[in-house]
C-alpha positions as CSV (number, residue, x, y, z in Angstrom):
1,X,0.0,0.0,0.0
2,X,1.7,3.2,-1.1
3,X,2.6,5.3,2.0
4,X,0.4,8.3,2.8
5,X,-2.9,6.9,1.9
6,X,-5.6,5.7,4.6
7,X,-7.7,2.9,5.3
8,X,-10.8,3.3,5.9
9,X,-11.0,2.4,9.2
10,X,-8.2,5.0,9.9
11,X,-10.7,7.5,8.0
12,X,-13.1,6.6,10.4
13,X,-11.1,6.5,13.4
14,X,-9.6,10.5,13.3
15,X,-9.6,12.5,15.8
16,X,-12.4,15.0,14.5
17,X,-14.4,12.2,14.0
18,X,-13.8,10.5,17.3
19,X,-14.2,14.5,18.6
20,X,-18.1,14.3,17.2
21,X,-18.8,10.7,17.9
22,X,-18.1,11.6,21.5
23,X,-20.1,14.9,20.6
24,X,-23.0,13.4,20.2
25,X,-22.9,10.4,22.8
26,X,-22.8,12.7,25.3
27,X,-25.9,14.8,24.1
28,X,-27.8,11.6,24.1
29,X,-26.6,10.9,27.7
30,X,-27.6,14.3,29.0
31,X,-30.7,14.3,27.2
32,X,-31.8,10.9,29.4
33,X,-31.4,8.2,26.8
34,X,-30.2,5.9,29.6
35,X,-33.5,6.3,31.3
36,X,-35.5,6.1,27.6
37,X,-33.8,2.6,27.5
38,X,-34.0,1.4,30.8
39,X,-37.2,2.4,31.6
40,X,-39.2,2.2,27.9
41,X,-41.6,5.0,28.6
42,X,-44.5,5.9,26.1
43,X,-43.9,8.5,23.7
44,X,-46.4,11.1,24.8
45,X,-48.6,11.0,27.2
46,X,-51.9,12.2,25.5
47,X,-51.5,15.9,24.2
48,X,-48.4,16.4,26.3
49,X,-44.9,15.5,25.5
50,X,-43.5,17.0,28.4
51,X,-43.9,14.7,32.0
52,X,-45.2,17.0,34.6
53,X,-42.7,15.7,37.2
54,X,-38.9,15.3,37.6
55,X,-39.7,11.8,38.5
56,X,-40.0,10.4,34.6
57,X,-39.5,11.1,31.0
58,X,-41.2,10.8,27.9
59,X,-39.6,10.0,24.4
60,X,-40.8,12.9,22.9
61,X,-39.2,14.9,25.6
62,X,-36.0,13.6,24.7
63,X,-36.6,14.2,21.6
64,X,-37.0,17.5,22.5
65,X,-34.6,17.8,24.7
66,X,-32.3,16.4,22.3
67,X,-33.0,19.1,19.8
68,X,-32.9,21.4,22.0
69,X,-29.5,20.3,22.9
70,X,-28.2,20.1,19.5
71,X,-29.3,23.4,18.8
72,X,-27.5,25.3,21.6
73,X,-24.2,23.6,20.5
74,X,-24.7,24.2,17.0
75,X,-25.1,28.3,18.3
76,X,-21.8,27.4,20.4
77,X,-19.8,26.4,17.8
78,X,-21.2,29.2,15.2
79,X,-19.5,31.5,18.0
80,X,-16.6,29.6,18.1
81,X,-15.8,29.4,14.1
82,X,-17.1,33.8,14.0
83,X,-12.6,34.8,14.9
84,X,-11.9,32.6,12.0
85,X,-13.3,35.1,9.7
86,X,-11.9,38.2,10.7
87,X,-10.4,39.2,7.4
88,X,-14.3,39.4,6.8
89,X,-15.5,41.1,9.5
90,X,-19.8,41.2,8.2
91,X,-19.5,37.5,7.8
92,X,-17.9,37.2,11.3
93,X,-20.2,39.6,12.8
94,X,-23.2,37.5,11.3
95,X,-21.5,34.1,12.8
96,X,-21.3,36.3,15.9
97,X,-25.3,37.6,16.1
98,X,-26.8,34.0,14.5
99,X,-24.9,32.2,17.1
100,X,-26.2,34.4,19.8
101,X,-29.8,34.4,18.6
102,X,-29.5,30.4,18.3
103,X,-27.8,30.2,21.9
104,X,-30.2,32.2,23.4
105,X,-33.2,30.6,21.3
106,X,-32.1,27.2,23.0
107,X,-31.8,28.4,26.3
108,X,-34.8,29.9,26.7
109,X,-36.5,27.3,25.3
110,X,-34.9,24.6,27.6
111,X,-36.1,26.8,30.9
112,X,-39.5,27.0,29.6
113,X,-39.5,23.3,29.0
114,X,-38.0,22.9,32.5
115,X,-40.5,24.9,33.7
116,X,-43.4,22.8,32.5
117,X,-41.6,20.1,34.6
């Protein structure tokens, strides 16, 4: 095999992909998917997705939860990439704002469903 060329498995096994992998477990552990598979609850309960109580879970709320998750990082990391465009400063001050609104968006949005709790 000529040098410098990669396997797939060594494609799959980089860093940034390990980085997201791990990314992504640990949304889906925060958002309670050990207690979605332990305890196989229904997915709604009638006309509400949300469980009034902290002592159980529906799917759909960590579904939502999930997204809600997903979203916040996704704001985090438009934030994160805004310096790298500084030789443009509209399109970094757009990464800037977006990621703020998104952020923000997401937060909200997780106390209120916290609140419904």
């Amino acid at each position: 095999m000529p040098e410098g060329r990669f396997t797939i498995l060594e494609k799959l096994v980089s860093e940034n992909n390990l980085a997201w992998l791990l990314l992504v477990i640990s949304v889906l552990i925060a958002s309670g998917l050990v207690f979605i598979l332990a305890e196989r609850p229904p997915f709604s309960l009638g006309t509400y997705i949300i469980y009034p109580g902290t002592a159980s879970q529906t799917t759909g709320e960590f579904l939502t939860i999930f997204f809600l998750y997903s979203l916040s990082i996704a704001g985090l990391i438009l934030l994160y990439e805004a310096p790298r465009y500084r030789s443009r400063p509209n399109l970094a001050i757009m990464f800037l704002i977006s990621g703020l609104l998104v952020v923000l968006i997401s937060v909200l949005l997780l106390f209120t469903v916290y609140g419904m709790k």
